[in-house]
N, C-alpha and C positions, 0 to 999 in steps of 0.2 A: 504494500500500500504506500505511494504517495504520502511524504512526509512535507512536500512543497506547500506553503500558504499566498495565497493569495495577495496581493497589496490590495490595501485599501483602497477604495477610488474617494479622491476627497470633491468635495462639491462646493461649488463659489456662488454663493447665491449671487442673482442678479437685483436682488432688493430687499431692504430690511422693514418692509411695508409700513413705513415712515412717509409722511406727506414730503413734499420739494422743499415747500415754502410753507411758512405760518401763516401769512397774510397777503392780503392782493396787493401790497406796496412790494414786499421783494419780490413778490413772485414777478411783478412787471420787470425790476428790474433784471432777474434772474432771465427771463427769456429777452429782453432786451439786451444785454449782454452776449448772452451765447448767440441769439439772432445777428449781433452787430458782426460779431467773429468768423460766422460762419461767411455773412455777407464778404466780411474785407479778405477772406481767404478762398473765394467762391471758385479762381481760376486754378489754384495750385493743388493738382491732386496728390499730394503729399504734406498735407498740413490736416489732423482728423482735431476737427473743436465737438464739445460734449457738454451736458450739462445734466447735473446731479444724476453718476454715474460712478457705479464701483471702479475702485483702480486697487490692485492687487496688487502689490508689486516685490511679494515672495512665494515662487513657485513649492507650492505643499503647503502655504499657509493661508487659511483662508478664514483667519481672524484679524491680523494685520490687512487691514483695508480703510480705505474714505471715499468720499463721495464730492469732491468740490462742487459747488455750484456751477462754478463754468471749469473748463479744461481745454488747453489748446495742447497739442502735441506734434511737435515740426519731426518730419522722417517719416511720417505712420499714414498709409495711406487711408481716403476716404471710405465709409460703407456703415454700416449697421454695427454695433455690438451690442451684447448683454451686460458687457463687462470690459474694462480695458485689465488683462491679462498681461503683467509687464511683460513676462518670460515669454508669450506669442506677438510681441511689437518688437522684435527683436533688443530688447533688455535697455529700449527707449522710454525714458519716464516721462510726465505730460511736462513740457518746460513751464510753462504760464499756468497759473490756477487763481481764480477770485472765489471770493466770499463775501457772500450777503448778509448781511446781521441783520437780527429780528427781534424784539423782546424776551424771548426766551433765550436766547443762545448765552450761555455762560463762559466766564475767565478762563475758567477750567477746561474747554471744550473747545476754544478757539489756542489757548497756549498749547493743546494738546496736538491741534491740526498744525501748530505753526513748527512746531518736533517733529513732526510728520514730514512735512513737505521740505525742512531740512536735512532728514535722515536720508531721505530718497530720493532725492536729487532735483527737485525745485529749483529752476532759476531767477525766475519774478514770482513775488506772492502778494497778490493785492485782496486788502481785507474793506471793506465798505458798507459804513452805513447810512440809511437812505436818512431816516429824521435821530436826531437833526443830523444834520451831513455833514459827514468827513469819511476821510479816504486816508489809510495806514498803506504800505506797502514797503516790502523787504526785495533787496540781490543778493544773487549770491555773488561770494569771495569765496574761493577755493572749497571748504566743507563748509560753510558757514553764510547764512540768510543774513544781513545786516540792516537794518532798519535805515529806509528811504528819510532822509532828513527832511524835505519838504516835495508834497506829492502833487500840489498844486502848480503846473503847468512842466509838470513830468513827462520823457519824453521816454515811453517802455522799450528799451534794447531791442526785445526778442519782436514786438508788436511792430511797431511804429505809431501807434498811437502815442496821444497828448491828454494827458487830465487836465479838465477844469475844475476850481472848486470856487463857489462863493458863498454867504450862511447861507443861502436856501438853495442853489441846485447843485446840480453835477454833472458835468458832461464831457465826455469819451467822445475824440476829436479823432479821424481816420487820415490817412497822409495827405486826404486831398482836403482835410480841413472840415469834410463835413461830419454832423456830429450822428453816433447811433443812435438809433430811433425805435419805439415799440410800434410794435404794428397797427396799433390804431392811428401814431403818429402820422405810418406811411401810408394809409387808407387817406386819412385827413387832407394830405399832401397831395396826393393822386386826387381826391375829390376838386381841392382846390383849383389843382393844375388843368381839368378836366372843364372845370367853370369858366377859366380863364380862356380857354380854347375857344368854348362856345360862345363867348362873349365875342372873341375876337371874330367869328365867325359870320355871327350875329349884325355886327358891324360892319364886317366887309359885304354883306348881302344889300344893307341897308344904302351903304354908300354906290352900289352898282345899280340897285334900283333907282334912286337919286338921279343917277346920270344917265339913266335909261330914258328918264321922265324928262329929263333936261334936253335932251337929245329927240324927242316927241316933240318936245313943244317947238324947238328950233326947228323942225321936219314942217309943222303949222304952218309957220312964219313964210315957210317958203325957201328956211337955211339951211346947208348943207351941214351937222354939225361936226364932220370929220375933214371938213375943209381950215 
């Protein structure tokens, strides 16, 4: 008889059925963020941006894990996952990670993430909260995350983005300056744009009838009015 056992198969859950967000304020800005990311990386199929999505990043261990809000990973190509699996991105950790703070989130729980994403190779860590607003963020130096001295009109290495901060907003500036948007913004914008067309349109009918009428009554007259 076979004395051979088995390995274990370990299992990585895909979710710790936990909500995203607490509230409809981060949550906007949570998919406003990961939306902006995906936008400003939309051509390069080797940039994978994520949001609140396991990252694993020791293969057999599948209690060491987090979830950042947002995740950008430069080398990893685009598609679906369940899980970012360091050891199947080829042993790539996510460079960039943010953090949304909510009323709930504790000292303890954010110093915890900040261990994290320096043990395992983080190279921007931006932590953000929405009311009242301010914006934290660390680089790295060699093994070590060091605390961004001033984040307002910060220009992100790995990104190319720009932070703004003033007491009441925050806005994430992309290389052509314009800012990320949540999607009702860019519904809003498209409506706008959409109003403005028809306008213009509206007026250019008005102005050719005008000279249709003007160009009738000269016909009247007896004038040629293309002479």
């Amino acid at each position: 008889m076979s004395t051979h056992t088995p390995s274990k198969t370990i299992y990585y859950p895909d979710s710790d059925g936990l909500p995203m967000a607490e509230n409809t304020l981060q949550f906007r800005w949570i998919t406003t963020i990961v939306g902006g990311l995906e936008a400003l990386f939309r051509e390069d199929p080797n940039v994978f941006v994520a949001g609140d999505l396991f990252w694993y990043p020791v293969e057999g261990d599948n209690r060491t894990r987090t979830a950042p809000d947002a995740m950008v990973a430069f080398g990893r190509p685009k598609g679906d996952r369940g899980s970012y699996m360091q050891w199947d991105e080829d042993g790539i950790p996510p460079q960039v990670v943010f953090e949304v703070l909510s009323p709930g989130n504790r000292f303890g729980e954010m110093a915890r993430k900040l261990a994290f994403y320096e043990r395992f190779g983080v190279e921007e860590y931006y932590l953000f909260n929405p009311e009242p607003v301010w914006l934290e963020g660390w680089l790295r130096e060699g093994d070590t995350l060091h605390e961004i001295s001033e984040t307002n009109g910060w220009l992100s290495p790995r990104l190319g983005v720009c932070f703004e901060l003033t007491d009441s907003e925050f806005r994430i500036l992309g290389p052509d300056g314009r800012p990320f948007e949540s999607y009702m913004d860019i519904v809003r914008r498209a409506e706008d744009e959409r109003r403005r067309a028809d306008d213009e349109r509206r007026r250019a009918e008005d102005e050719r009838r005008r000279a249709d009428r003007m160009a009738e009554q000269l016909r009247s007259l007896g004038l040629d009015p293309d002479a």
